[in-house]
C-alpha positions in Angstrom: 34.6 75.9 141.9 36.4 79.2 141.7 38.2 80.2 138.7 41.8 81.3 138.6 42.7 83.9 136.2 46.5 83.6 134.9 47.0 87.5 133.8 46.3 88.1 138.0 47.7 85.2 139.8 50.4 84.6 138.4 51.9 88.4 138.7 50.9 88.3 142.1 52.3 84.8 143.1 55.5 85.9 141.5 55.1 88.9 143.9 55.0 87.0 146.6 58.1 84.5 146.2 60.5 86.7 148.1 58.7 87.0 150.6 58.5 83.2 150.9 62.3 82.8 150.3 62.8 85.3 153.2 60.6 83.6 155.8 61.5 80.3 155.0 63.3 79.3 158.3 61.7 82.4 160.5 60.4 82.2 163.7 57.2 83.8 164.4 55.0 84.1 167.6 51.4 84.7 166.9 49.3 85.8 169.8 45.7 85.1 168.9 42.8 87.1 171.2 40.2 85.6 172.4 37.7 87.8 170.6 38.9 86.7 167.4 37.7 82.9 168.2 34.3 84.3 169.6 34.0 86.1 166.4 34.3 82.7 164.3 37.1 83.2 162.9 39.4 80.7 164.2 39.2 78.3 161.4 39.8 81.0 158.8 43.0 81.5 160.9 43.8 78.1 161.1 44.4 77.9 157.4 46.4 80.9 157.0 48.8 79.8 160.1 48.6 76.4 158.0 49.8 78.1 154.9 52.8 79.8 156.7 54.2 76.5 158.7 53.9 74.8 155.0 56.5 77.4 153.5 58.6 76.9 156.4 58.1 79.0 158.9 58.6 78.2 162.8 54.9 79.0 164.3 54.5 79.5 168.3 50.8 80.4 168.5 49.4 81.9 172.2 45.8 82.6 172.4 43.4 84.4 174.1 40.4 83.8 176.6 39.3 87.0 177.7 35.5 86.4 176.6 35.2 82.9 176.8 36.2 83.5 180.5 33.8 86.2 180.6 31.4 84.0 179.5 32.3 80.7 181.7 32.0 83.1 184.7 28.6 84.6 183.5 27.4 80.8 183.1 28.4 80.7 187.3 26.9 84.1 188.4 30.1 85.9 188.7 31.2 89.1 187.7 34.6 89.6 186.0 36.4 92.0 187.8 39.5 94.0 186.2 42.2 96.7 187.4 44.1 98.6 185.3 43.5 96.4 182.0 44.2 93.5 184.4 41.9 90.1 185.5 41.4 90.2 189.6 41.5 86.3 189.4 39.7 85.0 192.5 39.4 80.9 192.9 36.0 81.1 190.7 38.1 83.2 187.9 40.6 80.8 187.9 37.9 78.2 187.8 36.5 79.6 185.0 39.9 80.2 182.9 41.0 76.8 182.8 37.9 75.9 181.9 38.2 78.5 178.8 41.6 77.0 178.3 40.9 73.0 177.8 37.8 73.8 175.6 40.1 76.4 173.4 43.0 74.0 173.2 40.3 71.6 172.2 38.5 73.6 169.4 42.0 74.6 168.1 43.9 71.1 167.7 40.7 70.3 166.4 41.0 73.3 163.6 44.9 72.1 162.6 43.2 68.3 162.4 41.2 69.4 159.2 42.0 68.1 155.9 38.8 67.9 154.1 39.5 68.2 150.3 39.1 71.5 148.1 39.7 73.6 151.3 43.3 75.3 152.2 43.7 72.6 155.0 43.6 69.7 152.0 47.2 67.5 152.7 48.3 69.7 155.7 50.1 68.1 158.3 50.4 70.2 161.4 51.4 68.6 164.7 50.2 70.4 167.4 52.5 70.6 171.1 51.3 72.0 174.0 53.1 71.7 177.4 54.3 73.5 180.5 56.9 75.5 178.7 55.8 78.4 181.2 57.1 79.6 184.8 55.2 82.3 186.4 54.9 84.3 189.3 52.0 86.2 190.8 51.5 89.5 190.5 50.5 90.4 193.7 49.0 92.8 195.4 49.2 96.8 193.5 48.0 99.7 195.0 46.3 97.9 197.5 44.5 95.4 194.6 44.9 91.6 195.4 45.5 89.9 192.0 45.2 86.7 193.8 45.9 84.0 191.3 46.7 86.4 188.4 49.8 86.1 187.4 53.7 87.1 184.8 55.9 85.6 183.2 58.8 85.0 185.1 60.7 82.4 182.5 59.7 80.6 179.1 61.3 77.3 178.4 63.0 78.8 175.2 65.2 75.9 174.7 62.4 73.2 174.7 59.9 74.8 172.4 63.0 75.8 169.8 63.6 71.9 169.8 60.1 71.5 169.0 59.2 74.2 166.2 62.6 72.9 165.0 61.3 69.3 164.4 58.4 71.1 162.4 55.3 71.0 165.0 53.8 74.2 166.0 53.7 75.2 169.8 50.6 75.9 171.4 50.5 78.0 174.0 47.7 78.9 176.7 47.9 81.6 178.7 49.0 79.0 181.8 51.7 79.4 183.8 52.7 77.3 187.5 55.3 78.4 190.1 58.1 76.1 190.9 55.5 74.7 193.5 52.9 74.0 191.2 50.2 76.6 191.8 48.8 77.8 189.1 48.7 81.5 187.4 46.3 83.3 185.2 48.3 85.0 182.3 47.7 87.6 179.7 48.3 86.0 176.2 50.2 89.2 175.5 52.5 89.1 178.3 53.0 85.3 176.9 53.1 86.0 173.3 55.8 88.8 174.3 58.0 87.3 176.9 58.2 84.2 173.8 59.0 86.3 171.0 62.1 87.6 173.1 62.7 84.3 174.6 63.4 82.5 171.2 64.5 85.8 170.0 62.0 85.1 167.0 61.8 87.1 163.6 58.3 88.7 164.1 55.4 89.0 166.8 52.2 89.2 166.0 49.1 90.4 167.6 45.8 89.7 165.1 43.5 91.4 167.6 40.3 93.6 167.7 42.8 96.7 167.0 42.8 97.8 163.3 46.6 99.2 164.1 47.9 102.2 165.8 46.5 105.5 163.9 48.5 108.3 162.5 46.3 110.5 165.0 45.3 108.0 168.0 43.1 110.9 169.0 41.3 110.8 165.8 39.6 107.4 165.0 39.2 107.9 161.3 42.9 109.1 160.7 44.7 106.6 158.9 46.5 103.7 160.3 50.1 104.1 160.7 51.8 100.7 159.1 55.2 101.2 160.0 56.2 103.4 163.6 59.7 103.0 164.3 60.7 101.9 168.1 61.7 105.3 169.1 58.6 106.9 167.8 56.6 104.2 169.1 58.3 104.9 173.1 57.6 108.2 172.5 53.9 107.5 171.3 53.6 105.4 174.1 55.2 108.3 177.2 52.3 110.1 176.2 49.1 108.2 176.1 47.1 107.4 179.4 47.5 104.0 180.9 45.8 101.1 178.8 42.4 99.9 180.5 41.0 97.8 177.7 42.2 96.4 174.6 41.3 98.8 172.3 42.8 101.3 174.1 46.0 102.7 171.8 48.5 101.7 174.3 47.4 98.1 175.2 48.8 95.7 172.4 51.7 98.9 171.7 53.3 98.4 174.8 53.8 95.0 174.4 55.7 95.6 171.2 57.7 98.0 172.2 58.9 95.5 174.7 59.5 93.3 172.5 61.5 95.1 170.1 63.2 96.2 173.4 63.9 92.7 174.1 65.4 91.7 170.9 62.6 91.1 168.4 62.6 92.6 165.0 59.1 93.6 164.0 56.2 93.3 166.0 52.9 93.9 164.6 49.4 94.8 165.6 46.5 93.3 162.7 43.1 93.4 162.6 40.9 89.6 163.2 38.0 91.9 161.5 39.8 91.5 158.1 39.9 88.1 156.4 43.5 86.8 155.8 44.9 89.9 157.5 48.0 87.6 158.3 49.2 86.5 155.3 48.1 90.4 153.6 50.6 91.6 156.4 53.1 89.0 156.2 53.5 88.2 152.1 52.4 92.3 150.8 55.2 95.4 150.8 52.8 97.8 153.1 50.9 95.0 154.6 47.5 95.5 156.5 48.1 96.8 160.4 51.1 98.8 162.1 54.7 97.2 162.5 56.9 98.6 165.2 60.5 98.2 163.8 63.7 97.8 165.8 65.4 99.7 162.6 68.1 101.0 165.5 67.5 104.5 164.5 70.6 106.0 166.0 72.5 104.3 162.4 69.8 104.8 160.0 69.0 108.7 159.7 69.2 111.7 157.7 72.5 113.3 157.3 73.8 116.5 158.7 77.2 118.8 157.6 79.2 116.6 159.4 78.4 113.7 156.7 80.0 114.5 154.3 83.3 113.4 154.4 82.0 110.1 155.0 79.7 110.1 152.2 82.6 111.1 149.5 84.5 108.4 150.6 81.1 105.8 150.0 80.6 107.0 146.8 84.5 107.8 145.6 85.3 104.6 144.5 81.5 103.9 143.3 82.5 107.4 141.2 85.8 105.9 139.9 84.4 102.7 138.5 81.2 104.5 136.4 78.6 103.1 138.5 77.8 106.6 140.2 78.1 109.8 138.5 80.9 112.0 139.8 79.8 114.9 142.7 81.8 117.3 144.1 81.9 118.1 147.2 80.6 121.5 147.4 77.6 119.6 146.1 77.1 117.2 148.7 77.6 120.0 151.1 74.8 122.3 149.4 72.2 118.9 149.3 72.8 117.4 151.8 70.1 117.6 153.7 68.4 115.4 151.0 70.6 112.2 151.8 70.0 109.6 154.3 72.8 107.7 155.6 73.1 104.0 157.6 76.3 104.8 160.4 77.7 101.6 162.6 80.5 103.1 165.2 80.8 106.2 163.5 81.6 104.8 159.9 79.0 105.6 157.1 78.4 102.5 156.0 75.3 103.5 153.3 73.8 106.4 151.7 70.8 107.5 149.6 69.5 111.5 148.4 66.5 112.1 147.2 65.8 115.4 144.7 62.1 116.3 144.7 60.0 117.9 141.7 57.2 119.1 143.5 55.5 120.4 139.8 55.5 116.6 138.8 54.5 115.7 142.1 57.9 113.1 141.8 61.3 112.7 143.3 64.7 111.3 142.4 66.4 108.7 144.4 70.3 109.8 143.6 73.8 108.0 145.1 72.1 104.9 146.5 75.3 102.9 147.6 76.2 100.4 150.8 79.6 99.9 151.5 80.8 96.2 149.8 81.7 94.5 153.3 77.9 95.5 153.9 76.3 94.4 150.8 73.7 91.8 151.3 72.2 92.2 154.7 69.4 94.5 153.7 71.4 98.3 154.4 70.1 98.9 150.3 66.6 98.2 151.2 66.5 100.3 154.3 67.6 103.1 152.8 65.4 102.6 149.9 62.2 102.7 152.5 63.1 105.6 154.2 63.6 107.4 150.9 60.2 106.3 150.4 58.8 107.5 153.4 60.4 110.4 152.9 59.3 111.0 149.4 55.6 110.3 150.8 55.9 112.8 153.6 56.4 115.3 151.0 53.2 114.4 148.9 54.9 112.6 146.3 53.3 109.9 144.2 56.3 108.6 142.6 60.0 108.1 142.8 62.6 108.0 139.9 66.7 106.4 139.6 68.6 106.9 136.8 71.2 103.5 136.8 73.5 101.9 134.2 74.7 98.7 136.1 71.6 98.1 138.9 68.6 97.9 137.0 67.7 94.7 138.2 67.7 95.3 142.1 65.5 98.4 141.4 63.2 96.4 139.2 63.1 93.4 141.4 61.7 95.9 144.4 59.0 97.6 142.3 60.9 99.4 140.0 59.6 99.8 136.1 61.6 101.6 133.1 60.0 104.1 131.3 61.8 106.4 128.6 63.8 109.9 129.2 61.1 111.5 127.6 59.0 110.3 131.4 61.7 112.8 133.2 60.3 116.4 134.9 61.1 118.9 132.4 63.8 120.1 135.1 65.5 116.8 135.1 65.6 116.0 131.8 67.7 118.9 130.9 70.5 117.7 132.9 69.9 113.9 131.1 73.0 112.4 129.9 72.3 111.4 126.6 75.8 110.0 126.1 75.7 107.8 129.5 72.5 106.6 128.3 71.3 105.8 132.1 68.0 103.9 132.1 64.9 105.7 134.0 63.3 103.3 136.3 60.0 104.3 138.3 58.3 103.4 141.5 54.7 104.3 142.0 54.0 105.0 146.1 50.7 103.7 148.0 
């Protein structure tokens, strides 16, 4: 029997809670590949989707069958045949797929039956539906390449698996689809998984796959992976790499959410099957494990130019007036302010944030972080807070600093931890206000 240590778990289950208040409700479509199952790690996976549909989240999982179709057409003497990333499915293929599909669907209901005490699946109860929630059409032929019976998505039955995941059972997709005269198509789980996500216009998609993420340098395996590309870096990512051909090609799973951020869905997110409980590490920690492509709509959250500042004094002014910001003048703004990052909807400045580095104390401060009221509450604060971050890491900081009178507790409650004046580059603290008597608040960066 393991042992649970209370100075660790309960700091980090603490940690956690938002996370589960947030999600609570969600939607998420999960597209498992097939190389994750052949790995053994399906029932590992099994828990951790168990874990996420008992803290009420809406699960749509697609799988894979790329190698256990492989392997069924191995068994026959065929050879799998693919173009451009994509399965040439002949008769035998399609044979072989829905072959791969019955025994998946089989081994996975079978994996959400568990209950066996002392294991994560102990009291679960998670109804499984399957069904022909799929329309599809056939590829075709390309460039003079018969796809045969490979086949897209043409429509998902959004309406029909919402009332489902609404009732509380999880939808189980295959990669299946018929045409309105009942022939059958061999899909990709990621066009599935994809054209879902937007279909139910769901909170998150998620790839756990044989991809660690997308690196910082694709050209460079070893270069760190990148866990947070926003959509329009992620197009222009994707305009210049080479068509995808296999999985692990950079472009093959990043495509995919691109088009579904495109389409209407949040965050999308490439993890890792290799690492154990890479879903929940992604889904319940602050930097997670693999790379999220984020619709942040970067046209309204961006860095300020000259033009700004108008807009910003009238933010901050009455912020000014009532004590909670310190009083700038505008000459000020207009000298810095290059450092602030502002959120715009139709041309009205709607949040702002500056950030003052100290470079010598390899540190930064987060200055004039305000949302407009009529704006409070829908997460404009904490956007503006990553950025800063990001930001503040770009420049080879370790650590950001506020100074606050009133909002202590919404920096503390997002990592945030006061330290005295004395803490304060010697720079800074010259210009402390003794008299205000503003508390210093820290945040360590990753």
């Amino acid at each position: 029997m393991s042992v649970v240590f209370p100075h660790t778990f309960v700091p980090w289950f603490r940690a956690v809670a938002p996370y589960i208040h947030a999600y609570r409700g969600k939607t998420f479509v999960v597209g498992l590949a097939g190389e994750a199952i052949a790995a053994g790690k399906l029932n590992a996976f099994v828990q951790d989707l168990a874990i996420l549909h008992a803290m009420g989240i809406k699960l749509v999982l697609v799988h894979g069958f790329r190698p256990q179709v492989d392997e069924q057409l191995a068994a026959k003497g065929h050879v799998s045949r693919f173009v451009r990333g994509l399965r040439v499915t002949d008769p035998v293929a399609l044979d072989a797929a829905q072959e791969a599909a019955g025994q998946l669907r089989f081994e996975i209901e079978a994996a959400f039956s568990q209950g066996l005490p002392n294991t994560p699946m102990a009291n679960a109860t998670v109804r499984v539906v399957s069904g022909n929630f799929l329309i599809a059409r056939p590829v075709g032929i390309v460039d003079g390449v018969d796809f045969i019976h490979s086949g897209l998505v043409r429509r998902v039955d959004g309406a029909a698996i919402r009332r489902a995941i609404d009732t509380g059972a999880l939808v189980l997709l295959s990669p299946f689809g018929f045409s309105p005269t009942g022939e059958a198509f061999n899909l990709t789980m990621e066009d599935v998984a994809t054209s879902t996500a937007i279909a139910l216009q769901a909170d998150k998609l998620v790839f756990v796959t044989e991809m660690p993420g997308i690196r910082e340098n694709p050209a460079d395996g070893d270069s760190a992976i990148d866990t947070e590309l926003a959509l329009a870096d992620a197009r222009r990512l994707l305009a210049m790499l080479p068509p995808p051909e296999r999985p692990t090609d950079t472009a093959f799973y990043l495509r995919h959410c691109v088009k579904a951020c495109e389409g209407g869905v949040e965050r999308s997110h490439i993890l890792p099957f290799a690492v154990d409980g890479a879903l929940l590490q992604e889904v319940f920690t602050h930097d997670g494990i693999g790379t999220m492509v984020v619709d942040e709509k970067l046209e309204s959250l961006r860095e300020a130019t000259p033009d700004d500042v108008g807009g910003i004094l009238t933010l901050i002014e009455p912020f000014e007036r009532d004590g909670t910001l310190v009083r700038r003048e505008r000459t000020e703004i207009e000298r810095d302010v290059a450092n602030y990052t502002v959120i715009e909807h139709d041309g009205i400045i709607f949040g702002c944030a500056a950030l003052y580095p100290y470079p010598e104390s390899r540190t930064g401060e987060m200055a004039a972080l305000t949302v407009l009221p009529v704006s409070q509450g829908q997460g404009d604060g904490e956007r503006l807070l990553k950025r800063i971050e990001q930001r503040a890491k770009g420049m080879g900081l370790d650590s950001i600093f506020v100074l606050t009178t009133r909002t202590m507790h919404w920096f503390i409650k997002r990592g945030f931890a006061p330290v005295d004046p004395d803490w304060l580059p010697e720079a800074r603290k010259r210009k402390y206000n003794w008299d205000r008597r503003s508390q210093v608040l820290v945040k360590r960066l990753g």
